[in-house]
C-alpha positions in Angstrom: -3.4 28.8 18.9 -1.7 26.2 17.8 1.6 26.2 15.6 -0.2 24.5 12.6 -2.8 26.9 12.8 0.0 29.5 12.7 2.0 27.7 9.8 -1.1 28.1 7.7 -1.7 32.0 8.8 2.0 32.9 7.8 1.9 31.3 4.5 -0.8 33.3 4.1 0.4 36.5 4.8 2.4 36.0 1.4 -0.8 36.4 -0.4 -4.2 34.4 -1.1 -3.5 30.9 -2.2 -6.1 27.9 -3.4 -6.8 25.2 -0.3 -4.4 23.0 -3.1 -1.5 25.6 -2.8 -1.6 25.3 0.9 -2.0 21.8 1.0 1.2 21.2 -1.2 3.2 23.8 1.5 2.1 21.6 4.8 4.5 20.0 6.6 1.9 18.2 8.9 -0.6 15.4 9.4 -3.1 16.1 6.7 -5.9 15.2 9.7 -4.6 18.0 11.2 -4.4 20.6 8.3 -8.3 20.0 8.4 -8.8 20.4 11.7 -6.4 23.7 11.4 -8.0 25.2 8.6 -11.8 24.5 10.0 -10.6 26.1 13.5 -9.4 29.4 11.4 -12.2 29.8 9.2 -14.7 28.9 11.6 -13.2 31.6 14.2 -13.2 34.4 11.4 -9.3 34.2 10.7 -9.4 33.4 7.7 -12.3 33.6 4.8 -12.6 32.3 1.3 -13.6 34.2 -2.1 -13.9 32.0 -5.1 -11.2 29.3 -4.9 -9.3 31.3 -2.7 -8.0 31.9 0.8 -7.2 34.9 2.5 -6.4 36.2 5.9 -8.8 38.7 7.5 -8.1 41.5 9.4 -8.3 39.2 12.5 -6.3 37.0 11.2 -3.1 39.8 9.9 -3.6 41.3 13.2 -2.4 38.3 14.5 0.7 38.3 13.3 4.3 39.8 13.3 4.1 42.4 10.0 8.0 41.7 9.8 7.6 38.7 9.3 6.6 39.6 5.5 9.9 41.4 5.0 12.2 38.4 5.2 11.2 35.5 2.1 13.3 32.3 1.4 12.3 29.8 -1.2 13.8 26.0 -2.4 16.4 26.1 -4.7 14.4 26.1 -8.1 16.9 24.3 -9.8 17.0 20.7 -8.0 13.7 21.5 -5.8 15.1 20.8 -2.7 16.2 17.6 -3.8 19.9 18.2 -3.1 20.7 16.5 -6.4 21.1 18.1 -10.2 21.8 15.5 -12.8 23.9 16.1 -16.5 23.5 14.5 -19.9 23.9 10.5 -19.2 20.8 11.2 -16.8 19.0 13.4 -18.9 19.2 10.4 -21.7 17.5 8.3 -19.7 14.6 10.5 -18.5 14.3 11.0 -22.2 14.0 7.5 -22.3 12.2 6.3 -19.7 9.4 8.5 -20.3 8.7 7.6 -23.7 9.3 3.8 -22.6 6.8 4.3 -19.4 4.0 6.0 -21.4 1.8 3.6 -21.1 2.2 2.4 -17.7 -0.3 1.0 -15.7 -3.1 3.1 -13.9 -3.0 3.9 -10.7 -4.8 1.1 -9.0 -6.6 2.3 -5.4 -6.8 -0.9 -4.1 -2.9 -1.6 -3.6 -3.1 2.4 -2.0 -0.7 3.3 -5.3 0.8 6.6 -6.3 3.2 7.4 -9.3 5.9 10.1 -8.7 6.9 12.4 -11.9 9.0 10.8 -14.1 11.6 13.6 -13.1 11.5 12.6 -9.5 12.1 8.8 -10.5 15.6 9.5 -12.4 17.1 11.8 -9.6 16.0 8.6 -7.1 18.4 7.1 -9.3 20.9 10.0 -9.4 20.9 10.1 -5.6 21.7 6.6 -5.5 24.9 6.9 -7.9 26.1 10.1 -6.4 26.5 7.7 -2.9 27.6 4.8 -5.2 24.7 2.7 -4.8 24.2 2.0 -8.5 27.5 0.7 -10.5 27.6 -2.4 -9.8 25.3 -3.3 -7.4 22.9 -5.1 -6.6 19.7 -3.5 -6.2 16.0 -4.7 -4.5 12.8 -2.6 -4.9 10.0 -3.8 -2.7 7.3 -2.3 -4.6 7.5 -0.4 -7.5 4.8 2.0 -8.4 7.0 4.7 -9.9 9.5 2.4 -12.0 12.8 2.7 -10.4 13.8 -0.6 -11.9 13.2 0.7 -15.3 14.8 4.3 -14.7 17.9 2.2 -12.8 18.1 -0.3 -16.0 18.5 2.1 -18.4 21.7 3.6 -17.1 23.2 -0.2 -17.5 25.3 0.6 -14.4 23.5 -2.0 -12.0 24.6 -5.7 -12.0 21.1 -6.8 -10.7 17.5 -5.6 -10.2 15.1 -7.3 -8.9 11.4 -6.4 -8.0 9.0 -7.4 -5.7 5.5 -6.7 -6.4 2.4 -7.6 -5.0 0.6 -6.1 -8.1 0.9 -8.6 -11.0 -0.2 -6.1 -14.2 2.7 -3.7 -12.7 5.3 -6.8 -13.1 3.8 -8.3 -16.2 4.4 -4.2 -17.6 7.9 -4.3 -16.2 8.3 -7.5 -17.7 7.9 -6.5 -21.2 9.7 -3.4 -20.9 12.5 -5.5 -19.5 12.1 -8.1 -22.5 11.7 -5.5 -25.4 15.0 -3.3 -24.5 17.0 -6.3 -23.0 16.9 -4.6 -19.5 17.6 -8.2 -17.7 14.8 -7.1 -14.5 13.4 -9.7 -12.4 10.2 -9.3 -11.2 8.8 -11.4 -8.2 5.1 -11.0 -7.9 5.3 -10.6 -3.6 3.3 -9.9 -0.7 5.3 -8.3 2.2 3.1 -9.7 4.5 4.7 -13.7 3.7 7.5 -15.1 4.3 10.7 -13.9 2.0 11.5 -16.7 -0.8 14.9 -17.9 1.0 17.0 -17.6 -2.7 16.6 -13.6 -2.0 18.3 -13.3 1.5 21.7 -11.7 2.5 22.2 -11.3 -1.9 21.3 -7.5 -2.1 23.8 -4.5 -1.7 20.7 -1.9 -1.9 17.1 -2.2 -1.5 14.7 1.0 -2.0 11.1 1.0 -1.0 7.8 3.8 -0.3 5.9 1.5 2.2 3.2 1.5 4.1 2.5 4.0 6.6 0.6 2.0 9.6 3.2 0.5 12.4 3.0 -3.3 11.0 3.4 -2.3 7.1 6.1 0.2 7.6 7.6 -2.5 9.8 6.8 -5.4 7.4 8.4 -3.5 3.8 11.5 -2.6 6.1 12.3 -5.6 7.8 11.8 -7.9 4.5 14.5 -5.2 2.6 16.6 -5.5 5.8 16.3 -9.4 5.7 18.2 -9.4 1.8 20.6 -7.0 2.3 24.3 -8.0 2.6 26.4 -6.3 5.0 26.9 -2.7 5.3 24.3 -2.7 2.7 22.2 0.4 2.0 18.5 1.1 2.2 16.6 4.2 0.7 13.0 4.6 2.5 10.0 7.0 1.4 8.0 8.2 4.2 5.6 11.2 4.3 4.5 13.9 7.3 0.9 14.1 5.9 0.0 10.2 7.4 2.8 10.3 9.9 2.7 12.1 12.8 6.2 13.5 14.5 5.6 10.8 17.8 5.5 8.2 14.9 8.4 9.3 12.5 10.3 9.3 15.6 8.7 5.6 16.3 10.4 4.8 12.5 13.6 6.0 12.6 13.7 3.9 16.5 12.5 1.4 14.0 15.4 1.4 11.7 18.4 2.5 14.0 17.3 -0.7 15.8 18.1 -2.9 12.7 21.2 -1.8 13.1 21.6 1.2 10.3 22.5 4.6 10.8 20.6 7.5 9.3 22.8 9.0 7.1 20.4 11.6 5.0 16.6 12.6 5.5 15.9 14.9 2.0 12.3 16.3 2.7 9.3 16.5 0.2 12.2 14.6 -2.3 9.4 12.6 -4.2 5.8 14.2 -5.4 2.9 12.1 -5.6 -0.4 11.9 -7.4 1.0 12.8 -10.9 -2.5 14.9 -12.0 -2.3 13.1 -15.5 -4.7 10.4 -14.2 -7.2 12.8 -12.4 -9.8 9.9 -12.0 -7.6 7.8 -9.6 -5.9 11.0 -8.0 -9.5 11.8 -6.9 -9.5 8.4 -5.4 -7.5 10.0 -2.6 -8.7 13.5 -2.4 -12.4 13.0 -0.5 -11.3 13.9 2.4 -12.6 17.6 1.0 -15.4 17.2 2.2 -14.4 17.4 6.1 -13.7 20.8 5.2 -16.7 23.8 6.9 -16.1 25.4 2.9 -16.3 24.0 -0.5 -13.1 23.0 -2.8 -12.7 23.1 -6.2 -11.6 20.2 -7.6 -7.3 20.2 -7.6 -6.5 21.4 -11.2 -3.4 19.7 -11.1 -0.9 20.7 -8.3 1.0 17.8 -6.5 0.5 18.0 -3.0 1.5 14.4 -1.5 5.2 14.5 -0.8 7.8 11.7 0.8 10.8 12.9 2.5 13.8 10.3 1.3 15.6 8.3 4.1 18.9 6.6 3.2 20.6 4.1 6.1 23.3 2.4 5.7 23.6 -1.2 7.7 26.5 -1.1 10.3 27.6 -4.5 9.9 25.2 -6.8 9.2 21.5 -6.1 9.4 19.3 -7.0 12.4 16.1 -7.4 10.8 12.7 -6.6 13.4 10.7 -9.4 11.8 11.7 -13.2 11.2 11.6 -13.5 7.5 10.0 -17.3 7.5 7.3 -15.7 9.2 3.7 -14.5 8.1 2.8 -10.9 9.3 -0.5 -9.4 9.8 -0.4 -6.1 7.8 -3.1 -2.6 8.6 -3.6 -0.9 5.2 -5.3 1.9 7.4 -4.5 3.4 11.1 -5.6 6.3 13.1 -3.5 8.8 10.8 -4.2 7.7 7.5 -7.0 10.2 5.5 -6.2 9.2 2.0 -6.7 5.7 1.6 -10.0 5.3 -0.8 -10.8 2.8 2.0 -11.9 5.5 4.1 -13.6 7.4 1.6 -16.0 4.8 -0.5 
């Protein structure tokens, strides 16, 4: 049997749990939590009742009954985040969430996700506790969640620019910038073109969630890489449900040969698919139906994750990819299952 297949039987041995409560626990490709689950049920390990799981006797008799004695859980007061935040930060979640209200919707098409508004600020709080916010200046390539807002309204950065490839997200961060004389830039971008030459060697931190598939990963790195000054920093999103092991590995090859060293991975540090806009969550959550059972629809629990990777440049940065060059991007590869590409 294979370890997956035992991940899933262990977690449940702490009880019955909804295919969304296991799906939120995975630490896996999400390909293969479907194969996993379909391989249990289908050799009588595991059975559903309503919109829950359980193990069957088959299932508990394979297991090590000791393993139930000893628990653990993530520190419930920063979520595993590493990072707890006081007043001036609490301020400006205040803020920011009544300022981001009325963001944008999710839009499928540019493969999108928002993070909770609380996982935004401590992005930020990270960032200062390593002194990558007072006074710096600071690139986001791509900016679903709103960094650039949450990082304006501590009035610690010296610049923020964003590059955006969605123009209704940078017209939004526009006017938010306008109205409370935040002083963002927004540069309506496609990673997949050549950097405007105005932006390179000028940043002292970029941050970016890019694309999963070899070329985009490559492509949203290389461009942050090509603006940074030296020994700048660079804080990168990447998940385990569309990126295999063999391939994380492939990554961090990716970004040690830029020249930056690794200097924190913080796992499951941002949640996606904020539940509030159901429609376009369900965009992303078809892959149900490779399942040998029937779902319920997800009442609401976040289940896609991105571990946080910070680097820091060793010198200058080596970036893989000329930035005068055009790139050829894949939206989609071999381990992506969420993309509404796949599922229309």
């Amino acid at each position: 049997m294979k370890k997956q297949e035992f991940d899933i039987l262990y977690s449940l041995q702490e009880g019955k749990k909804s295919f969304w409560e296991l799906l939120s626990e995975h630490t896996h490709l999400l390909g293969e939590f479907i194969s996993s689950l379909n391989a249990l049920y289908d050799g009588g390990y595991i059975t559903k009742r309503g919109k829950y799981i359980f193990l069957t006797k088959k299932g508990r008799n394979l297991l090590n009954p000791r393993r139930a004695l000893f628990t653990q859980e993530i520190c419930r007061r920063c979520g595993g985040k590493t990072i707890c935040y006081g007043k001036g930060f609490k301020k400006v979640l205040s803020e920011f969430k009544r300022i981001t209200k009325h963001r944008p919707r999710i839009t499928p098409e540019f493969y999108q996700g928002s993070v909770t508004e609380e996982d935004t600020v401590a992005r930020v709080a990270l960032m200062n506790r390593y002194n990558d916010v007072v006074d710096k200046k600071i690139l986001l390539i791509g900016d679903d969640d709103l960094v650039s807002i949450a990082l304006a309204l501590t009035h610690l950065p010296s610049r923020i620019v964003v590059f955006d490839i969605d123009e209704k997200l940078c017209e939004f961060i526009d006017t938010v910038s306008r109205k409370y004389n935040l002083g963002i830039e927004t540069v309506e971008y496609d990673v997949s073109l050549p950097l405007p030459k105005s932006f390179l060697k000028k940043f002292d931190v970029f941050s970016t969630e890019p694309l999963e598939t070899d070329s985009g990963f490559a492509a949203f790195v290389s461009r942050g890489a090509s603006c940074l000054k030296r020994n700048g920093t660079a804080y990168i999103g990447i998940s385990t449900l569309e990126v295999s092991q063999k391939r994380w590995r492939d990554f961090e090859r990716l970004i040690l040969g830029m020249n930056f060293a690794i200097t924190d991975i913080i796992r499951d540090f941002s949640v996606y698919l904020d539940s509030r806009d159901r429609s376009a969550a369900e965009e992303y959550e078809r892959f149900v139906k490779k399942l040998r059972f029937s779902v319920e629809k997800n009442p609401g629990i976040y289940w896609y994750k991105s571990t946080l990777v910070r680097a820091v440049a060793i010198g200058m940065p080596k970036p893989c990819l000329p930035w005068d060059k055009r790139v050829k991007l894949d939206l989609i590869d071999r381990e992506s299952y969420t993309h509404p590409f796949l599922n229309r």
